[in-house]
BAMAR-727457 format. One record per atom (N, C-alpha, C): residue in three letters; atom name; x, y, z. Coordinates in steps of 0.02 Angstrom, whole numbers. Example, Ala and Ser with C-alpha at 12.3 -4.5 7.8 and 13.67 -1.06 7.14 Angstrom:
<sites>
+-----+----+--------+--------+--------+
:  aa : at :      x :      y :      z :
+-----+----+--------+--------+--------+
: ALA :  N :    660 :   -284 :    390 :
: ALA : CA :    615 :   -225 :    390 :
: ALA :  C :    660 :   -165 :    390 :
: SER :  N :    642 :   -112 :    354 :
: SER : CA :    684 :    -53 :    357 :
: SER :  C :    645 :      2 :    394 :
+-----+----+--------+--------+--------+
</sites>
This chain:
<sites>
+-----+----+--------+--------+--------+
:  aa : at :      x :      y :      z :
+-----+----+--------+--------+--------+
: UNK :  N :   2047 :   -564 :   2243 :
: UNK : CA :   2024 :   -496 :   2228 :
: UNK :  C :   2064 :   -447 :   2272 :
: UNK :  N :   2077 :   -405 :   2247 :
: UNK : CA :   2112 :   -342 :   2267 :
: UNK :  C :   2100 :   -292 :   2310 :
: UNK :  N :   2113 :   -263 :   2373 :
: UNK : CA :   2083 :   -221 :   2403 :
: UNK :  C :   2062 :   -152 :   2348 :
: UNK :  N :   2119 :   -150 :   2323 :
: UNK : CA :   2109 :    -77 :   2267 :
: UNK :  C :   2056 :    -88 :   2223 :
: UNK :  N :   2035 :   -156 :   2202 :
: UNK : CA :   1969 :   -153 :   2149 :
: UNK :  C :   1919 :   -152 :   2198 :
: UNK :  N :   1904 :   -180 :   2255 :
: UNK : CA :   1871 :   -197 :   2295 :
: UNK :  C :   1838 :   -115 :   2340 :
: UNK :  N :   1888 :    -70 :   2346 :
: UNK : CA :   1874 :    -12 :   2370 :
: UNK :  C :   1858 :     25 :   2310 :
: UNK :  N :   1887 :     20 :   2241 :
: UNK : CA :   1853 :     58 :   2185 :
: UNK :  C :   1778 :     18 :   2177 :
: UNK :  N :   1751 :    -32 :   2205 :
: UNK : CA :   1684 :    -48 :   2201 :
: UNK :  C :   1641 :     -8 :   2240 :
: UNK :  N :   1671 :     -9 :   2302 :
: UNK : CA :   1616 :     34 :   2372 :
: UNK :  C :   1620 :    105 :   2343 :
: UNK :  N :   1691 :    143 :   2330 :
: UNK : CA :   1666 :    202 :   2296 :
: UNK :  C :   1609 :    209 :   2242 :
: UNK :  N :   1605 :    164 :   2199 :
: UNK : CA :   1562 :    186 :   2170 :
: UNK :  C :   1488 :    196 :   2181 :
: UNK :  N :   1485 :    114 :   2217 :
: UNK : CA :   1422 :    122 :   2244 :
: UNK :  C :   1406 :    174 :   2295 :
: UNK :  N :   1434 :    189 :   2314 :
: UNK : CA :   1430 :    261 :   2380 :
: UNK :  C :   1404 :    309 :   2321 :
: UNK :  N :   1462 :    313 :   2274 :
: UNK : CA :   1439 :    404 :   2234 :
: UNK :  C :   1379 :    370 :   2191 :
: UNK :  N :   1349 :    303 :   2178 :
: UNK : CA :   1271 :    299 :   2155 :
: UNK :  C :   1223 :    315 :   2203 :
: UNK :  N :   1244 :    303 :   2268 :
: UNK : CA :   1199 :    317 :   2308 :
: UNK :  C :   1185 :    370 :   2328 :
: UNK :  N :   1244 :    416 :   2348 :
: UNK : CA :   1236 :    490 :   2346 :
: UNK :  C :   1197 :    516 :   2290 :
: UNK :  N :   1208 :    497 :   2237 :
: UNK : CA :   1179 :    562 :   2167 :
: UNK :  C :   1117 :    522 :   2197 :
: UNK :  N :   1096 :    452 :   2212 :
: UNK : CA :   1010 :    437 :   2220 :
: UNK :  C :    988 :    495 :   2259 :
: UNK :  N :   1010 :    503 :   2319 :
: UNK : CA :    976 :    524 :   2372 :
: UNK :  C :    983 :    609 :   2366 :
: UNK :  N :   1024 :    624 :   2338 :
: UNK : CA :   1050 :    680 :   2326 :
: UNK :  C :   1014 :    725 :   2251 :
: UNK :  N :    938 :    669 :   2219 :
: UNK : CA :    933 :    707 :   2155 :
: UNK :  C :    885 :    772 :   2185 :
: UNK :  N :    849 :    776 :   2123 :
: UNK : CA :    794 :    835 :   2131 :
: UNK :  C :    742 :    816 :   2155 :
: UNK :  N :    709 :    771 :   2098 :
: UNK : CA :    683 :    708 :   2147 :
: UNK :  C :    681 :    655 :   2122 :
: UNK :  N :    639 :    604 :   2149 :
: UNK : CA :    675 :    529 :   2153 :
: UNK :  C :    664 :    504 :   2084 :
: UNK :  N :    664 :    457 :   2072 :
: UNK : CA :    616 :    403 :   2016 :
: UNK :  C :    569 :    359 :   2056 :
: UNK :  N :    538 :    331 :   2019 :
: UNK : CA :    495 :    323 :   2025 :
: UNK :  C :    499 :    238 :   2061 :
: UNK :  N :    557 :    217 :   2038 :
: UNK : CA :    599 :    157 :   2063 :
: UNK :  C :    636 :    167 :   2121 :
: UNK :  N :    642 :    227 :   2139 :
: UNK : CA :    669 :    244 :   2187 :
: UNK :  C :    697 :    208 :   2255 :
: UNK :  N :    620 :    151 :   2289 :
: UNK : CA :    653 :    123 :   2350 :
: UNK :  C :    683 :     84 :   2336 :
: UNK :  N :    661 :     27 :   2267 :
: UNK : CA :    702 :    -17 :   2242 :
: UNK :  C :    777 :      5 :   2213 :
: UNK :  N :    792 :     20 :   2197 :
: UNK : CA :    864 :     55 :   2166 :
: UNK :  C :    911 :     87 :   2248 :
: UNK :  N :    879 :    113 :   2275 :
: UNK : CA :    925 :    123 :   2347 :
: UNK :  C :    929 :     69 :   2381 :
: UNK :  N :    867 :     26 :   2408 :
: UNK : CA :    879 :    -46 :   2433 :
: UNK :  C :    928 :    -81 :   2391 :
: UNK :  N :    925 :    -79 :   2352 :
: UNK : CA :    978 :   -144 :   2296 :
: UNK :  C :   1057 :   -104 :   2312 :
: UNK :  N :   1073 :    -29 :   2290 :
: UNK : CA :   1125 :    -12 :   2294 :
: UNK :  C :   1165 :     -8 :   2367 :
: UNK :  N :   1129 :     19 :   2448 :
: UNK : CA :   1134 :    -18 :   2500 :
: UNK :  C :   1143 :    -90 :   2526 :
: UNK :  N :   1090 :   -111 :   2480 :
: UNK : CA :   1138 :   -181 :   2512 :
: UNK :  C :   1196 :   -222 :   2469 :
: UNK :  N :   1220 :   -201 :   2377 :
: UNK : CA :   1259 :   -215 :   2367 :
: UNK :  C :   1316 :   -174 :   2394 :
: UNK :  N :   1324 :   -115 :   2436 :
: UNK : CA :   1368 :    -74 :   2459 :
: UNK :  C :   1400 :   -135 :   2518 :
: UNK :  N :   1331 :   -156 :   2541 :
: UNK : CA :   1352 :   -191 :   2617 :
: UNK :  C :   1388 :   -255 :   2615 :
: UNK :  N :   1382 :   -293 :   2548 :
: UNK : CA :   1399 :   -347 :   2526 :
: UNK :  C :   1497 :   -321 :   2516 :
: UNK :  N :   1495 :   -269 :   2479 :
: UNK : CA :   1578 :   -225 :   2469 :
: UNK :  C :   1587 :   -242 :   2511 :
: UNK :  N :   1572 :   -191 :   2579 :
: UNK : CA :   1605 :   -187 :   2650 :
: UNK :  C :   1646 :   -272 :   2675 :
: UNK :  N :   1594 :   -308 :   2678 :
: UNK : CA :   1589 :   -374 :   2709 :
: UNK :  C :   1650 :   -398 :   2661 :
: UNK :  N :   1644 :   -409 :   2594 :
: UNK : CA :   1713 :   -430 :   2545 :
: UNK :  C :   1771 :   -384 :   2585 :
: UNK :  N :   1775 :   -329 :   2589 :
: UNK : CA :   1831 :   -288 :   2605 :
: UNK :  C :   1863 :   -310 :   2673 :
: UNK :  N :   1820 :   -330 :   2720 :
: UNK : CA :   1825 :   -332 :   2781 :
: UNK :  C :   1848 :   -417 :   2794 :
: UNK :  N :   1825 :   -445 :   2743 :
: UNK : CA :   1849 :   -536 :   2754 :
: UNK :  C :   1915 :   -545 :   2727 :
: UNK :  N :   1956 :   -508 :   2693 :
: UNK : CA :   2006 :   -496 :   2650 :
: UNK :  C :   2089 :   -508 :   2705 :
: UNK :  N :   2103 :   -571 :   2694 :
: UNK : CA :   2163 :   -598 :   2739 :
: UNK :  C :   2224 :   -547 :   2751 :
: UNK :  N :   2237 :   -487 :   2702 :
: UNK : CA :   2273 :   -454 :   2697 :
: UNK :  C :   2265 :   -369 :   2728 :
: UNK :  N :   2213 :   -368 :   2764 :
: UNK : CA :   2172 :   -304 :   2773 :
: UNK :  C :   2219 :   -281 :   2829 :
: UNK :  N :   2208 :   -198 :   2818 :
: UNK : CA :   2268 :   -171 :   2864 :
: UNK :  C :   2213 :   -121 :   2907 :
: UNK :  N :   2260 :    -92 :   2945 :
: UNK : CA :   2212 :    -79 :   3003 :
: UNK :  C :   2180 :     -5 :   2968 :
: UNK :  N :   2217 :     32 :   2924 :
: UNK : CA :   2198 :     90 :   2888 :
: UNK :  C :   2147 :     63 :   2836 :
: UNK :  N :   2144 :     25 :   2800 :
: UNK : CA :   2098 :      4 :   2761 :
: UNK :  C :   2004 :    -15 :   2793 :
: UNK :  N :   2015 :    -56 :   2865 :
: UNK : CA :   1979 :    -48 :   2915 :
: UNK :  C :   1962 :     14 :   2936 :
: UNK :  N :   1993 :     54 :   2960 :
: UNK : CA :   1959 :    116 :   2988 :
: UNK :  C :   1911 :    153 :   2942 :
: UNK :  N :   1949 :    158 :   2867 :
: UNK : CA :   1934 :    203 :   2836 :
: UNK :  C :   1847 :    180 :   2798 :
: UNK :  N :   1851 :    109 :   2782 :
: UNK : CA :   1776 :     64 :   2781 :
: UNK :  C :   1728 :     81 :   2836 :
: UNK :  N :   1742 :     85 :   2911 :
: UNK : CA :   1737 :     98 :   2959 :
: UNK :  C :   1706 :    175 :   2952 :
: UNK :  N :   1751 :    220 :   2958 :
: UNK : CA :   1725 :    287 :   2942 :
: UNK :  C :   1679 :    316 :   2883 :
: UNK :  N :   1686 :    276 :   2823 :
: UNK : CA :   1661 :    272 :   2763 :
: UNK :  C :   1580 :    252 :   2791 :
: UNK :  N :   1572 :    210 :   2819 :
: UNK : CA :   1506 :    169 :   2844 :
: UNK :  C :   1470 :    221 :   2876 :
: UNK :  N :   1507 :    256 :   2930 :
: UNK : CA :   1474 :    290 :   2982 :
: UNK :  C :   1444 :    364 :   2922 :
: UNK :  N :   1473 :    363 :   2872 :
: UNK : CA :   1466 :    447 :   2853 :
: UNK :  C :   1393 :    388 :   2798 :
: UNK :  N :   1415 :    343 :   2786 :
: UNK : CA :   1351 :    345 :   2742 :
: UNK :  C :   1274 :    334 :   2762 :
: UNK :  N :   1296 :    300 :   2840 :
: UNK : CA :   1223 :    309 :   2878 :
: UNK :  C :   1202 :    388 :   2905 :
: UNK :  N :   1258 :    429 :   2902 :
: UNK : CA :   1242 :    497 :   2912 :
: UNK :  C :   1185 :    521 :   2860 :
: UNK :  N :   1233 :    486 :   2781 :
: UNK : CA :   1187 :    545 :   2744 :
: UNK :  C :   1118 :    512 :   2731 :
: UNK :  N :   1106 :    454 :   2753 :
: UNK : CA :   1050 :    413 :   2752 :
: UNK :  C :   1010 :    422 :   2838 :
: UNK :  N :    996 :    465 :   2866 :
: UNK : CA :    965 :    483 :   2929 :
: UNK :  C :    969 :    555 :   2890 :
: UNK :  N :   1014 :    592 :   2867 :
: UNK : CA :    975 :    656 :   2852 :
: UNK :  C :    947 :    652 :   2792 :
: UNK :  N :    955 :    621 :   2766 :
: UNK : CA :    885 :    608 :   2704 :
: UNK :  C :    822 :    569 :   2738 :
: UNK :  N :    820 :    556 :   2802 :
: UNK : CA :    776 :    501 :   2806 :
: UNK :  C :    690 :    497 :   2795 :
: UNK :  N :    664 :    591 :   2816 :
: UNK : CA :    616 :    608 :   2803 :
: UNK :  C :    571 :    584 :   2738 :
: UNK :  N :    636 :    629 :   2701 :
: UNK : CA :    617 :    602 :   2618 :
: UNK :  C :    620 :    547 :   2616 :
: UNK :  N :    654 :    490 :   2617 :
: UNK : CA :    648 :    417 :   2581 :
: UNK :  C :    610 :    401 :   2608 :
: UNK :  N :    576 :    415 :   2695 :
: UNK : CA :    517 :    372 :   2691 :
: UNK :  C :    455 :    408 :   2685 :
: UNK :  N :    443 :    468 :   2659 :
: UNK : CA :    382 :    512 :   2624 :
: UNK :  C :    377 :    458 :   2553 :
: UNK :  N :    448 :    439 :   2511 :
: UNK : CA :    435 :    442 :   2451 :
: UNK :  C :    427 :    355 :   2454 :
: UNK :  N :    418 :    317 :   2508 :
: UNK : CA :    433 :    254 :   2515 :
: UNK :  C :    349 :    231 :   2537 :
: UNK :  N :    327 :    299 :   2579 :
: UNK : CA :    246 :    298 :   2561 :
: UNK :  C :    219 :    310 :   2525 :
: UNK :  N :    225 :    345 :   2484 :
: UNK : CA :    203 :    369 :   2417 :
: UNK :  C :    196 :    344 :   2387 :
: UNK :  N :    255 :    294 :   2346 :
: UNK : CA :    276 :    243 :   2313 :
: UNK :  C :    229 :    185 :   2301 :
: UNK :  N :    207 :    163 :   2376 :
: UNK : CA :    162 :    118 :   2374 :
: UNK :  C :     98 :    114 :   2424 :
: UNK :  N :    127 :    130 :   2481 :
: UNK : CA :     68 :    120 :   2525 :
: UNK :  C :     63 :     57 :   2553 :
: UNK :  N :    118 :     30 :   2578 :
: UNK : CA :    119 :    -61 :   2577 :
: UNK :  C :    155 :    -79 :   2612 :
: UNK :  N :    146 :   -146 :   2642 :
: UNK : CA :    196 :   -164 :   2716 :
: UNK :  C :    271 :   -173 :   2650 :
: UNK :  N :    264 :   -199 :   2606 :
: UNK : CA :    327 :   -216 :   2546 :
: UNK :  C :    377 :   -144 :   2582 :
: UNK :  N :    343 :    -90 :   2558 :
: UNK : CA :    363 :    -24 :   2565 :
: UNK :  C :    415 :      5 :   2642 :
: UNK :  N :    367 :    -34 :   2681 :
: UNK : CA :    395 :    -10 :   2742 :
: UNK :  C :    444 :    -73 :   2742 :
: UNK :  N :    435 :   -131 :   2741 :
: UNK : CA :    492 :   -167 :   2756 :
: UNK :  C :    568 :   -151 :   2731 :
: UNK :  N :    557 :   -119 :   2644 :
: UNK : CA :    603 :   -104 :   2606 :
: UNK :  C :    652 :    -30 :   2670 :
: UNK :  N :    605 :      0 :   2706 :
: UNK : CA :    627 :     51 :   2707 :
: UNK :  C :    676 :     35 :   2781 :
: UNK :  N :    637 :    -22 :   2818 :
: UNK : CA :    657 :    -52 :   2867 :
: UNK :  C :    745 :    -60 :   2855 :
: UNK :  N :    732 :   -112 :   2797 :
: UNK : CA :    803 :   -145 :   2757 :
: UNK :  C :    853 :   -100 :   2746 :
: UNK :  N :    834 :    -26 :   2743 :
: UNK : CA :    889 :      4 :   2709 :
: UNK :  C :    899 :     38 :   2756 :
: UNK :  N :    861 :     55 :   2807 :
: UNK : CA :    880 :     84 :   2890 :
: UNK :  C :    949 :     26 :   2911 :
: UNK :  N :    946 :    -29 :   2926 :
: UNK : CA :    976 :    -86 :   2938 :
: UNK :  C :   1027 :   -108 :   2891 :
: UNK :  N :   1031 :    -90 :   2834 :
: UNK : CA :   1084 :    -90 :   2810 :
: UNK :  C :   1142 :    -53 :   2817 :
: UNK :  N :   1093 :     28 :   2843 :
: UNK : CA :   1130 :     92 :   2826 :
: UNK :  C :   1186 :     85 :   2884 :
: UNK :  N :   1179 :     22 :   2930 :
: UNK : CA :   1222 :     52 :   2987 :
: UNK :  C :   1281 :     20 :   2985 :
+-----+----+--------+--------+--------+
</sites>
């Protein structure tokens, strides 16, 4: 696999995750659909990062990429976990929200 398909994967999942966190408001699926897209983001990273051919710019930029997406996931954080109580009311709930704190980093 290719770094270039491999980085057109994390982009995307980044700009799904942005428009998630970024709507008007959520769905109703909401924690599930950010948990799943976070941690298939994190699964990218990890492919990108095991990749025998990886250059030190390709690293940084995963690297920097990571740090801005736990940014925009701490300033949303209010909201996802208002809507992560809401949602359910349930240790499920908080663990999910746990997961995507821990992913985000």
């Amino acid at each position: 696999m290719s770094q270039l398909i491999t980085l057109e994967q994390l982009t995307q999942l980044e700009h799904q995750i942005e428009q998630l966190l970024l709507a008007e408001e959520y769905p109703d699926d909401f924690p599930q659909q950010l948990e799943n897209l976070v941690a298939l983001r994190h699964q990218q990273v990890e492919l990108v990062l095991k990749q025998a051919d990886l250059s030190r710019a390709v690293f940084d930029d995963v690297v920097a990429r990571t740090q801005a997406m736990k940014g925009l996931l701490q300033q949303h954080k209010d909201r996802i976990g208002a809507q992560l109580v809401r949602s359910k009311k349930s240790p499920k709930s908080l663990s999910l929200y746990s997961n995507i704190q821990q992913h985000g980093q």
